[in-house]
C-alpha positions as MATLAB code, in Angstrom:
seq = 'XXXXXXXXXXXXXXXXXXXXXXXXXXXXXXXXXXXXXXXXXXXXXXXXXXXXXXXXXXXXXXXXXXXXXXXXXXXXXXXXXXXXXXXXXXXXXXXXXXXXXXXXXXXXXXXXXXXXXXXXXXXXXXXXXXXXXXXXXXXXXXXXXXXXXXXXXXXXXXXXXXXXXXXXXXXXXXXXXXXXXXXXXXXXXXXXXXXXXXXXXXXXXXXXXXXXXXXXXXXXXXXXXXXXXXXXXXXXXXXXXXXXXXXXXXXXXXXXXXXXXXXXXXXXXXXXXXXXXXXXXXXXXXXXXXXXXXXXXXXXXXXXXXXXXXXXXXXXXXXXXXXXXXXXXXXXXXXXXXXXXXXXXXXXXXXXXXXXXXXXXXXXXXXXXXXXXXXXXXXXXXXXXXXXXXXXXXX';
ca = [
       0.000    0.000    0.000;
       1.139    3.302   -0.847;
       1.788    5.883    1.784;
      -0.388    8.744    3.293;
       0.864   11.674    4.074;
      -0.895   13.895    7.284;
      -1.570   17.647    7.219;
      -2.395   19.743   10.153;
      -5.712   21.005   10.624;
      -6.194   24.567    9.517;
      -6.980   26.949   12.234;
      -9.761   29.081   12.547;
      -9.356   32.011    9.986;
     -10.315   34.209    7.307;
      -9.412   33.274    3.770;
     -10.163   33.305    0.097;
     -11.156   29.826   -0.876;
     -10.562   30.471   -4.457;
      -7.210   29.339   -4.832;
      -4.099   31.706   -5.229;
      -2.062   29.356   -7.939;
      -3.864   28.738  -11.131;
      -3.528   24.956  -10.824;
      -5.317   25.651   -6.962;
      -8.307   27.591   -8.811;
      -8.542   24.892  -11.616;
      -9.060   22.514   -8.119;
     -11.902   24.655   -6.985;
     -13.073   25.228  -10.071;
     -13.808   21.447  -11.118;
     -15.593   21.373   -7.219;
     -18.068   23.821   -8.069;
     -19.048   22.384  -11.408;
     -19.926   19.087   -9.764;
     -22.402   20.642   -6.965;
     -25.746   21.079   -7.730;
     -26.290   23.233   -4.543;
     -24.542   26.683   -4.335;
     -25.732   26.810   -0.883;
     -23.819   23.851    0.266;
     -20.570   25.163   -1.424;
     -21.540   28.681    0.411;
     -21.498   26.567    3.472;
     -18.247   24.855    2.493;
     -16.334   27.945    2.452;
     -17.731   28.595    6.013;
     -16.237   25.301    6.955;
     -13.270   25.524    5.395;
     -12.713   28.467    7.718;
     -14.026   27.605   10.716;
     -11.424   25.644   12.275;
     -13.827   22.322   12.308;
     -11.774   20.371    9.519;
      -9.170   18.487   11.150;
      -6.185   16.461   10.065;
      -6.364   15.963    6.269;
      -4.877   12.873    5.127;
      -3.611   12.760    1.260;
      -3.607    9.253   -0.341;
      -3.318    7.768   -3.903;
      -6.808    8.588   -4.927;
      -8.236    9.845   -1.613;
      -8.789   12.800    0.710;
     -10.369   11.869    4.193;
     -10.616   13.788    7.388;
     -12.921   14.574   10.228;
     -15.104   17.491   10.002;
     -16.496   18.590   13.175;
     -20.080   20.398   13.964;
     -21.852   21.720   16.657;
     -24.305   18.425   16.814;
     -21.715   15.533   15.113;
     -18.631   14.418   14.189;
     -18.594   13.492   10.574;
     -16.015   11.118    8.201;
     -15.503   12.927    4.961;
     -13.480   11.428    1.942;
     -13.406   12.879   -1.461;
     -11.620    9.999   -4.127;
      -9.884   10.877   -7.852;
      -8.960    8.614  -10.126;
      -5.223    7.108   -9.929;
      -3.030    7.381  -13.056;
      -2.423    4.113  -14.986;
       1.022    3.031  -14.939;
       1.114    3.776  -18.952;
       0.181    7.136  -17.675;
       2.709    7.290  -15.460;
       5.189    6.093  -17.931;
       4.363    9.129  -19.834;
       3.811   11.326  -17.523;
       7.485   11.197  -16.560;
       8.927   11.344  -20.166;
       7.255   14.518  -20.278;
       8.572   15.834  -16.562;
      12.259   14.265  -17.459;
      12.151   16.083  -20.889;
      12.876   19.623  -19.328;
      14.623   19.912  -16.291;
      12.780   23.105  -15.399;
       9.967   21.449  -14.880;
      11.502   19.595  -12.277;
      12.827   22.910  -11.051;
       9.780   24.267  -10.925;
       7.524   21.586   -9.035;
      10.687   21.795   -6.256;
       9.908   26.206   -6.042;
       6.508   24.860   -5.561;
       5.162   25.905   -9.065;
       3.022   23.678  -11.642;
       3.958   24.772  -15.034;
       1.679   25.554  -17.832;
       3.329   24.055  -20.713;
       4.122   20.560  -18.096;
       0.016   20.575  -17.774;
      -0.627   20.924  -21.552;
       2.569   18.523  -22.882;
       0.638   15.905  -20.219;
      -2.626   16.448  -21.802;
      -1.181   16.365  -25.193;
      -0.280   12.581  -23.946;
      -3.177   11.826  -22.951;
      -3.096   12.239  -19.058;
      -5.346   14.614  -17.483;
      -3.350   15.776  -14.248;
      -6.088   18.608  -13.038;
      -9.945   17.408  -12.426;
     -12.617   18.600  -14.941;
     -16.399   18.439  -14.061;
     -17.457   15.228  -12.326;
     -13.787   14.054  -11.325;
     -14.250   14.665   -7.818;
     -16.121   12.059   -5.983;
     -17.300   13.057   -2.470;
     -18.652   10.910    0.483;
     -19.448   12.021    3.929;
     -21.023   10.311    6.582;
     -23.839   12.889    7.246;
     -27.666   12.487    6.208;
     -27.226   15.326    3.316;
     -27.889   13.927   -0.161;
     -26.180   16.955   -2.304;
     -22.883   15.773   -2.977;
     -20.762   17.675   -1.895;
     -22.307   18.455    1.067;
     -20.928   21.257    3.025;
     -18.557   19.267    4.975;
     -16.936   17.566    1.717;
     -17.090   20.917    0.131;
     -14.941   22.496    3.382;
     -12.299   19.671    3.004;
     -12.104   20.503   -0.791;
     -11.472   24.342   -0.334;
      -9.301   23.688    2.191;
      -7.298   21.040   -0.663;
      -6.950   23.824   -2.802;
      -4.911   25.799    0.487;
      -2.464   22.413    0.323;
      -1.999   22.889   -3.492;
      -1.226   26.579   -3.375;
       1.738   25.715   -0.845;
       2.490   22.376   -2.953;
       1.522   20.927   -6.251;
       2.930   17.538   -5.364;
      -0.442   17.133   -3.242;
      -1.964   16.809   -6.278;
       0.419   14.015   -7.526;
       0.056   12.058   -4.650;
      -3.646   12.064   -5.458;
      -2.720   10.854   -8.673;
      -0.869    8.126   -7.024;
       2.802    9.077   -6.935;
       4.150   10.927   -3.640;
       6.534   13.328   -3.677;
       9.380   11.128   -2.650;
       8.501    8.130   -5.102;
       8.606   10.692   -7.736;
      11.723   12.070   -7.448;
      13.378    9.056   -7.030;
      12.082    8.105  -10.327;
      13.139   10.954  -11.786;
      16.410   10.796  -10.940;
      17.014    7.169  -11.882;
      15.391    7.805  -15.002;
      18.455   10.072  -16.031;
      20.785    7.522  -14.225;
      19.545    4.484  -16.726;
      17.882    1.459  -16.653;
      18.978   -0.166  -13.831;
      18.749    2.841  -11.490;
      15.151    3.422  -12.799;
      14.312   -0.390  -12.575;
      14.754   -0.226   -8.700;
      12.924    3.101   -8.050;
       9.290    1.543   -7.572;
       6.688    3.000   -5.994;
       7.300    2.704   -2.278;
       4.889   -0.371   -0.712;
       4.508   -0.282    3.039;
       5.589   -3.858    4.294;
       4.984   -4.811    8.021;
       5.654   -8.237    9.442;
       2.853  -10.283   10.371;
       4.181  -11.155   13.726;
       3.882   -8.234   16.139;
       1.850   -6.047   13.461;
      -1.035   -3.925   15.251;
      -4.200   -5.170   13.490;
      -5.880   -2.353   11.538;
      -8.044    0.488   12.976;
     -11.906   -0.530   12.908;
     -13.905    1.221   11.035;
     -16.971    3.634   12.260;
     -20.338    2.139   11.590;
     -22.906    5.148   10.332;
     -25.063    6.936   12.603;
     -28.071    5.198   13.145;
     -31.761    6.742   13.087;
     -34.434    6.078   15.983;
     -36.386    4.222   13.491;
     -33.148    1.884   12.720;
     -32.689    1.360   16.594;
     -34.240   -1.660   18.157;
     -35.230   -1.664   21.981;
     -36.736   -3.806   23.179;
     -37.702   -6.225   26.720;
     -36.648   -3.368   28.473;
     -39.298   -0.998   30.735;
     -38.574    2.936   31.181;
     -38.811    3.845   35.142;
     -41.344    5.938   35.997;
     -41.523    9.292   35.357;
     -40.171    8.214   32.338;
     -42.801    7.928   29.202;
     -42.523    4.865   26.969;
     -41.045    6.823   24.280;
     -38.211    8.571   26.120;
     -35.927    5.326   26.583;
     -35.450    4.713   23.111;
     -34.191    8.289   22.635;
     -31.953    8.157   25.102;
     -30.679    4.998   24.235;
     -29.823    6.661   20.774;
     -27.894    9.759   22.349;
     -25.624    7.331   24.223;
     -24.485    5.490   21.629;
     -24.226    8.663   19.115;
     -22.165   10.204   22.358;
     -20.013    6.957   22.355;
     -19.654    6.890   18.078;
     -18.345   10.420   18.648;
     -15.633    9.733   21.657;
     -14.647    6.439   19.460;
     -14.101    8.798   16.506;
     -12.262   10.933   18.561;
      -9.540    8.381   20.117;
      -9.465    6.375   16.498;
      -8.342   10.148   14.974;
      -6.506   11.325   18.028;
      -9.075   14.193   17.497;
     -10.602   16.545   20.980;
     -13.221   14.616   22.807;
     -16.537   15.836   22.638;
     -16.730   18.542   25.699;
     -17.944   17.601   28.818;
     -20.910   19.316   29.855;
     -22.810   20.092   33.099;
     -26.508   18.952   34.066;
     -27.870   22.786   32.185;
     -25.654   22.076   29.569;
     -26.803   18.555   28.585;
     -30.643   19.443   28.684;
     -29.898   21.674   25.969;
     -28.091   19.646   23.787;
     -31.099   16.938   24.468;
     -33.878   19.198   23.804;
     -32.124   20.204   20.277;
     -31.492   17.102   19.419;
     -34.715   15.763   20.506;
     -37.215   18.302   20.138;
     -40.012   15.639   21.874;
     -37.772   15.631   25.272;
     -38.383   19.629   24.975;
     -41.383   20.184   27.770;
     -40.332   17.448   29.829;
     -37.005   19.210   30.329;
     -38.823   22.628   30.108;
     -39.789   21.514   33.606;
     -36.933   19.113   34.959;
     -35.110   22.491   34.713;
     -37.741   24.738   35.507;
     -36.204   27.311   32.703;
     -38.663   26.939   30.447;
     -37.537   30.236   28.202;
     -34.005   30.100   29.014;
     -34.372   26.706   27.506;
     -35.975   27.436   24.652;
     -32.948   30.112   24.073;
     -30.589   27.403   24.822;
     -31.435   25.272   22.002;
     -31.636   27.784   19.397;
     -28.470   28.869   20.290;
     -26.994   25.209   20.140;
     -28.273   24.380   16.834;
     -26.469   27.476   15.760;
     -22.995   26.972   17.742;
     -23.024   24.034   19.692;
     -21.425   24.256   22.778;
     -19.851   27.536   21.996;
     -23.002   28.871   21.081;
     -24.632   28.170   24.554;
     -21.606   29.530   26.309;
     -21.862   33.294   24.198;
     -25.644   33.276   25.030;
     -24.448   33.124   28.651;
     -21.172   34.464   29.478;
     -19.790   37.554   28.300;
     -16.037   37.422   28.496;
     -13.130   39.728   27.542;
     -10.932   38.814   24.673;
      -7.802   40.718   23.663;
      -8.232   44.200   21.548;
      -6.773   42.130   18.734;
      -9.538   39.695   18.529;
     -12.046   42.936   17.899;
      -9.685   45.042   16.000;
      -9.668   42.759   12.613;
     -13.451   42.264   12.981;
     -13.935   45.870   13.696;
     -12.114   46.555   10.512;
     -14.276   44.033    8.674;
     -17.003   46.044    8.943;
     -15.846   49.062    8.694;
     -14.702   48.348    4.805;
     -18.645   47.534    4.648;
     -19.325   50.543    6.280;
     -21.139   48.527    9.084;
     -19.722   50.678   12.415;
     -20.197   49.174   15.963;
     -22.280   51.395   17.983;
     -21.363   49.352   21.740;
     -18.537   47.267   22.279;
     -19.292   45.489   25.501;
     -16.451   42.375   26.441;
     -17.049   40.173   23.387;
     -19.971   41.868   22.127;
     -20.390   44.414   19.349;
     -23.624   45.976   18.912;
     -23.452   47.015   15.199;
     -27.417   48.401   14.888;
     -30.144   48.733   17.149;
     -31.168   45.340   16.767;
     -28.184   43.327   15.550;
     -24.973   41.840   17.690;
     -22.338   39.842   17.198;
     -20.643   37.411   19.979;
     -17.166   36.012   20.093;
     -16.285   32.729   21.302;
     -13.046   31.527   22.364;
     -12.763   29.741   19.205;
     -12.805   32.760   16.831;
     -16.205   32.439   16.098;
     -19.016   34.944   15.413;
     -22.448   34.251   16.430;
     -25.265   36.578   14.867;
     -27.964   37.764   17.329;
     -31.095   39.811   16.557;
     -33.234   41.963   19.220;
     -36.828   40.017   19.013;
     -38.875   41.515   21.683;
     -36.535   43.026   23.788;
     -34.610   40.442   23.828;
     -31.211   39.154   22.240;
     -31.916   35.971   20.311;
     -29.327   33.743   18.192;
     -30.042   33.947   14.689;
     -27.471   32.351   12.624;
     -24.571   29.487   12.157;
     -21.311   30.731   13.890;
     -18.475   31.621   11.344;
     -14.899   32.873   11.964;
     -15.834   36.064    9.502;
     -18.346   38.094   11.072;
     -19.661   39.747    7.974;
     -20.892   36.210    6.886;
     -22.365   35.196   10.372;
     -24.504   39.248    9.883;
     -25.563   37.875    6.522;
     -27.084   34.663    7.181;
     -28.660   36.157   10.326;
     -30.342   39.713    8.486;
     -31.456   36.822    5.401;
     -32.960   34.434    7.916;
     -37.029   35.056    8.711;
     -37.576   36.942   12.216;
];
């Protein structure tokens, strides 16, 4: 088996997801003539900024990693075709030909005329519409979804810094390249020996392989059964819960498999919230376990906007550093948006609209609905995209 190779997650930030390098932007552009759904890419690029795409893993013919949300953990892999080895074969009479090209992929560049010569061969090196086949473990049916379509802006990030991503997609990595390269020009016996690297471990003392993640199941998938709720509990609340364990458990499993943060810990207040957004039913029975009916009913919009973080910036204001507001501040100001109160992490930029920071980086849109400040859109490291989802969404 060929070797991966590991990236580091991107942190939370605010970039162009277009691509800087034409071979980058030829990446993104191939993406967004396979979707269907412009609102899933728009999501994407909110991903692919958010700081919720960890570790990306570059294989022959794959591109997995975990993409985090405020409700899941989801397995994202987007697969390209491998070159033949007749491809291959060509593709390096064409790279060997001119030993600028080699220069050039080394400087980090992808030439032009190296593309075209490759084409002219017969070997398509960038995708074209409907080369990119994404997968994600989430319930969305676009493809991409907006987690696949994070990981893939975020691809075109590795390819700015390094075209040789993209020929390890195409099955060669950067090492296994070179080295056939230069035995090519040393003759055939060098060249003969430079294969493709093939990972080899001994059967005896060999860790067996990583198990894989079964899919997250639905209530109507889960069977319960021979087993009677206590009382107060209603018939219909066991299976529920039953589900939420082992979602919480498929999450924590996902976590130690990727060496990825556990899913936070959360007090008693904490976890009714998550429950009642992700079970809606549990809602007025928790309404009164916690005897915060409205605060509850706060709590879970501002979950399904932000998770965690989102419940934590409905109820604790906090200081962050005048650097943290100073770039956001700016943000708007080039939109001539100016913040009329600046209270901890809170800017009041109209009489009826706020943004929150977390201590992630994110934004979280709020609007004044009578008299009071509610959440109103998906958190996002750029604040002038959490202000436009939350001014298009219905009051």
């Amino acid at each position: 088996m060929s070797t991966a190779q590991g990236y580091p997650a991107f942190p939370a930030q605010r970039r162009s997801t277009r691509g800087q390098s034409w071979w980058a932007r030829a990446w993104v552009q191939a993406l967004e003539d396979t979707s269907l759904d412009n609102m899933q890419l728009k999501k994407g690029r909110r991903y692919a900024n958010s700081g919720y795409v960890g570790t990306i893993t570059i294989s022959p013919g794959r591109i997995g990693a975990t993409v985090y949300s405020p409700d899941d953990t989801y397995e994202v892999a987007v697969r390209v075709d491998e070159l033949t080895e007749p491809e291959w074969e060509r593709f390096l009479d064409q790279v060997a030909a001119r030993a600028g090209h080699i220069a050039a992929l080394l400087d980090g560049e992808m030439p032009h005329d190296l593309v075209e010569a490759a084409e002219s061969a017969g070997i398509e090196l960038l995708p074209g519409i409907g080369d990119l086949d994404p997968s994600c473990t989430c319930d969305a049916w676009e493809l991409p979804c907006q987690h696949a379509a994070g990981l893939s802006y975020q691809v075109a990030w590795l390819l700015d810094s390094d075209p040789f991503v993209l020929l390890h997609l195409r099955g060669r990595s950067r090492d296994v390249l070179l080295n056939q390269l230069v035995a090519r020009s040393a003759g055939p016996v060098a060249e003969a020996e430079a294969q493709p690297e093939v990972q080899v471990t001994s059967r005896r003392g060999s860790l067996p392989d990583l198990p894989d993640v079964t899919r997250k199941v639905s209530l109507e998938e889960l069977a319960v059964s021979g087993i009677e709720p206590p009382p107060p509990l209603a018939p219909g609340v066991l299976p529920m819960l039953v589900l939420d364990a082992s979602r919480r458990a498929r999450a924590l499993l996902i976590a130690l498999l990727n060496g990825t943060p556990e899913p936070q810990p959360l007090d008693e207040w904490q976890d009714a919230v998550r429950l009642a957004a992700d079970f809606p039913e549990l809602l007025d029975g928790l309404a009164e376990a916690t005897a915060r009916p409205a605060d509850l009913g706060l709590g879970v919009q501002a979950w399904q906007y932000g998770g965690f973080a989102g419940l934590d910036v409905l109820e604790h204001p906090w200081e962050p550093t005048p650097a943290e507001l100073a770039r956001a501040r700016m943000d708007l100001l080039a939109e001539e948006i100016d913040a009329i109160e600046l209270t901890a992490n809170r800017l009041t930029v109209h009489p009826d609209r706020q943004l929150r920071l977390d201590h992630h980086g994110n934004w979280h849109a709020y609007r004044l609905i009578d008299n009071t400040w509610t959440p109103a859109a998906h958190a996002s490291p750029d604040p002038l995209l959490a202000l436009e989802e939350a001014v298009s969404q219905p009051q």
